[in-house]
C-alpha positions in Angstrom: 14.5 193.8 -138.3 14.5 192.8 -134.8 16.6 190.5 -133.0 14.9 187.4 -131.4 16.3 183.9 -129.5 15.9 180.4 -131.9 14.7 177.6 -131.0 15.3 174.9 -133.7 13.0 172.0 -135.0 12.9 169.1 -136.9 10.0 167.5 -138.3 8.4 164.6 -139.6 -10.4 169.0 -129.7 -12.1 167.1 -128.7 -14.0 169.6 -127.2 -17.3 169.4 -125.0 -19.7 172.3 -125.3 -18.4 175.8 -126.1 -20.0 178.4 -124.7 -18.7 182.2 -125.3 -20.3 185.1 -123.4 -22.4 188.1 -125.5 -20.2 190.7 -124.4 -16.6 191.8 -123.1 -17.4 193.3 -119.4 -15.6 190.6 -117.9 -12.4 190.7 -115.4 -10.7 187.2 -114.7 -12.5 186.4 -111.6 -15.9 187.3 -113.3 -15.3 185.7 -116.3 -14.4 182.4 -113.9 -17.6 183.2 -112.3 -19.6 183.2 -115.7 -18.5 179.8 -116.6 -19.5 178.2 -113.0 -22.6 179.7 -113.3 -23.5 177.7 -116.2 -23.7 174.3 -114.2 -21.7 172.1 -111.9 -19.7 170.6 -115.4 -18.5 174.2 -116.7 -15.3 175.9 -115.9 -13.1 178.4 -117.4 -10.8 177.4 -121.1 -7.3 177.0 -120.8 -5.2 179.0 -123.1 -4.1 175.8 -124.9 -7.7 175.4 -125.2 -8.6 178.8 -126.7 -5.2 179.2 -128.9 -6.3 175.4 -130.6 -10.2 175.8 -130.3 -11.0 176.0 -134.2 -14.6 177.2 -133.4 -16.4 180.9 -134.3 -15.2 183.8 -132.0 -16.8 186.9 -132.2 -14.9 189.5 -134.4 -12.5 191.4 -132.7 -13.4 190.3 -129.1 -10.1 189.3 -126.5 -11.3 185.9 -124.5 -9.9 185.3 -120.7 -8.1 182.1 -119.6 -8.1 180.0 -116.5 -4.3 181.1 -116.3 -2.3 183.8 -114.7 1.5 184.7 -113.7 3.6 186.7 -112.1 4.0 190.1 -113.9 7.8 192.2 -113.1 5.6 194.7 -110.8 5.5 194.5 -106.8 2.9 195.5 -105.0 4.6 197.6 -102.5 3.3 197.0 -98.7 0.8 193.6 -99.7 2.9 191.2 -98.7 3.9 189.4 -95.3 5.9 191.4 -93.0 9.8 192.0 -94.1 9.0 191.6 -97.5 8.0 194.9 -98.5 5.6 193.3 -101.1 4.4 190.9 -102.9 3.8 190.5 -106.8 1.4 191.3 -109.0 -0.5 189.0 -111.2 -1.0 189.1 -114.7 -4.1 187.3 -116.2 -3.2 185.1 -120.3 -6.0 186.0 -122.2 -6.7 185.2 -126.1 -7.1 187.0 -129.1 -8.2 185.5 -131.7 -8.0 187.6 -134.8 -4.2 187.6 -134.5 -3.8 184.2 -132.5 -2.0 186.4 -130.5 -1.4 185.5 -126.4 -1.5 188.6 -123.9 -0.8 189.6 -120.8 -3.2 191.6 -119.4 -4.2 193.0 -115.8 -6.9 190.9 -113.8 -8.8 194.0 -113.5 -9.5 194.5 -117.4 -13.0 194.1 -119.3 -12.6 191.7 -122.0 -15.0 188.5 -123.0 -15.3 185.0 -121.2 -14.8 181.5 -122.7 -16.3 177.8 -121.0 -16.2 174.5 -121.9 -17.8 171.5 -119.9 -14.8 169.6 -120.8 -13.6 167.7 -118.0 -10.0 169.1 -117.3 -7.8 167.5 -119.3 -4.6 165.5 -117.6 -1.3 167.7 -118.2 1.0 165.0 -119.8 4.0 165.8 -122.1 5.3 162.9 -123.7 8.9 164.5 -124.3 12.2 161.9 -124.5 15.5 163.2 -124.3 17.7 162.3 -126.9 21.4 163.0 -128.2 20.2 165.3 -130.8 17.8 166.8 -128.9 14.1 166.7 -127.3 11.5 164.3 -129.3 7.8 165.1 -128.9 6.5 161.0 -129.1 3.0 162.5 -130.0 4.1 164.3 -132.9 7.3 163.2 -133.9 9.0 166.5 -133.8 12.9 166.7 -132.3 14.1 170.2 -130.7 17.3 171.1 -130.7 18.8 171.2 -127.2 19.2 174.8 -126.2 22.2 173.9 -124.2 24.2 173.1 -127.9 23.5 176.4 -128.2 24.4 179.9 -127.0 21.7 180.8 -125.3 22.2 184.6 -124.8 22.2 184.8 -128.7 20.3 186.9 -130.7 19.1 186.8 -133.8 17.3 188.6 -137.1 14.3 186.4 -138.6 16.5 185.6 -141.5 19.8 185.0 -139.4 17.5 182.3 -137.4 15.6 180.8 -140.2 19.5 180.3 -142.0 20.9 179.4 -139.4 18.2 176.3 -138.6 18.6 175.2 -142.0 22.4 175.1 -142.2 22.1 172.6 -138.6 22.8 169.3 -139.6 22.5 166.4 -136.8 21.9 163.4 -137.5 19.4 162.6 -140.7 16.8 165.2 -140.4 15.8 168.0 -142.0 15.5 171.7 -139.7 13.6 174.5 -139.4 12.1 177.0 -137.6 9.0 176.0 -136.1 5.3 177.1 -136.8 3.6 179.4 -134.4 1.1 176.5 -133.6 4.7 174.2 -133.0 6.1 176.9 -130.8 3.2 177.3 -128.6 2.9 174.0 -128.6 5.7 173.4 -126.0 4.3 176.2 -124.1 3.4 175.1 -120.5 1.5 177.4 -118.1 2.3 175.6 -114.9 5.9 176.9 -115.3 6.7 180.4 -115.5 10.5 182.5 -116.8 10.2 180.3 -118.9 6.7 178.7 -119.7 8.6 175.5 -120.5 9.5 172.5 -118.5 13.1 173.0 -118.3 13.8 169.3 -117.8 13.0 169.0 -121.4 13.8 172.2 -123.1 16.7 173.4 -120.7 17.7 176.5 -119.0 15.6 178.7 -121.6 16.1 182.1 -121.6 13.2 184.5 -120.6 12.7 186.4 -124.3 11.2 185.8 -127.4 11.7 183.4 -130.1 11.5 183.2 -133.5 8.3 181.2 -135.5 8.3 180.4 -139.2 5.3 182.2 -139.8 4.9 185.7 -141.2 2.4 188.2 -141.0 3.6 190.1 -144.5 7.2 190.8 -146.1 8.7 192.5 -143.2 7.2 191.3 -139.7 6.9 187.8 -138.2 5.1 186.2 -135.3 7.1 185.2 -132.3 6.4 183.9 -128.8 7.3 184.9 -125.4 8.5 182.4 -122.8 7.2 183.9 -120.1 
């Protein structure tokens, strides 16, 4: 079994108009392009949006997103002069028979996702507390990374044992869902794709979720 990072948890769409293109010959910019084409009140989903749309995608289709990041590849001789560079861009696209999040090349065909949703405000309503970082929308506490070595390591049993043996304060810990874990997941930071105000000085890796795809593998998520 693999080694992954932990993070620890403790627990307690509105959607305008979808509209998903027929096909998947669509690179970042085009799919963009599709949506505003559709009207004035269109643009391009979100990957929040796409990972918790609960709507019918086509089978075995890959969706883009509005959003991108920097991928660990330089451009050799693009950038402004003594730089030698600049880097490349990845594109987040969606797919949704795995609920799996990729990175994928700007350049690549896949399908395109709108909504005429106006874009929603980016507001996390995170406290920070002794025994951790409390979501006030859902109730949920984190465990403060920096408690924790962060470098660590761990097998999906070693993590899930190790988040039940934490005891602070009265609650009860666990690993988090994949839903959960995504849900802290902000695309306006990248290494890490988490306000680090919040969550710390995460490290750049993946981390276990609680859920499993069968008896020996389980899903985890990437903070970017």
């Amino acid at each position: 079994m693999r080694r992954f990072s932990l993070l620890i948890l403790a627990g307690v769409s509105l959607y305008g108009e979808i509209k998903l293109s027929d096909t998947e010959n669509y690179t970042q910019e085009e799919a963009r392009l599709y949506c505003r084409d559709l009207g004035t009140t269109w643009r391009q989903m979100s990957i929040q949006e796409l990972f918790s749309f609960s709507g019918a995608f086509k089978d075995n289709y890959s969706y883009w997103s509005r959003n991108q990041g920097p991928s660990d590849t330089t451009v050799i001789g693009t950038g402004s002069e003594g730089d030698g560079g600049k880097i490349a861009m990845v594109g987040y696209s969606f797919y949704p028979k795995e609920r799996n999040i990729t990175l994928s090349a700007p350049t690549k065909k896949i399908a395109a996702a709108c909504t005429n949703l106006p874009w929603p405000k980016n507001e996390r309503n995170y406290r920070l507390t002794p025994l951790g970082t409390e979501d006030k929308s859902s109730g949920l506490l984190w465990h403060s990374l920096e408690a924790t070595d962060k470098r660590s390591k761990y097998t999906y049993t070693q993590a899930k044992e190790q988040c039940e043996r934490l005891t602070l304060g009265t609650r009860v810990w666990r690993l988090p869902s994949l839903d959960e874990l995504y849900g802290i997941v902000d695309y306006e930071h990248v290494r890490p794709s988490v306000d680090m105000k919040f969550f710390g000085a995460m490290m750049h890796r993946y981390y276990w979720s609680n859920d499993t795809l069968n008896e020996r593998e389980a899903y985890v998520v990437v903070k970017l």
